[in-house]
C-alpha positions, 0 to 999 in steps of 0.5 A: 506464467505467461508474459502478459500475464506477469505484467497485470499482476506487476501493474496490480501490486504497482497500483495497489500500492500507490492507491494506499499510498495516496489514501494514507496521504489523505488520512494524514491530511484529514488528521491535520484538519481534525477530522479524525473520522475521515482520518480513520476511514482513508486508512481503512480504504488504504488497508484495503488497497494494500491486501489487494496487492498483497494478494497479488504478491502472495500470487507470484510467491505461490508460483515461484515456491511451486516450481513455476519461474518467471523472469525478474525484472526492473518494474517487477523490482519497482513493484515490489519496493513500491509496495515496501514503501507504501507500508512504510508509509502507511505506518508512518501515518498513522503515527502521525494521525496520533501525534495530531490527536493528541495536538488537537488535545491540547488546544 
């Protein structure tokens, strides 16, 4: 893998990422206001991001496995724990938009 060519695919698993990331924070926030249909549709749009990155990341596992290196580094590191993070997160939110329905239940 050239260079360069490694490095768009970190800054596509690294934006991605941090797109699912902000739109989970938005789902979350929707949720908040009662707008659970806004809620519903951040999350999808986040799905979406994070299937992008990980087809980005199952690139770079397709290449490794097949023989081809690449040199590891700090943002490829970052990349990847930035993706680990945003699912984390991901699920976190959604248990949140529960707990927020079911608030808004009761009121």
């Amino acid at each position: 893998m050239e260079e360069t060519e490694g490095f768009e695919v970190v800054m596509g698993l690294i934006m991605h990422s941090g797109n699912a990331k902000s739109l989970g924070m938005e789902a979350v926030q929707a949720a908040k206001n009662g707008d659970f249909k806004a809620a519903g549709q951040k999350l999808e749009e986040a799905n979406e991001e994070i299937v992008q990155a990980h087809h980005a990341q199952t690139g770079l596992l397709t290449q490794e496995a097949s023989g081809e290196t690449f040199k590891v580094t700090l943002l490829m590191i970052h990349a990847q724990d930035h993706l680990m993070n945003t699912i984390t997160f991901l699920d976190l939110a959604k248990e949140l938009i529960d707990v927020h329905k079911i608030l808004n239940q009761s009121e």
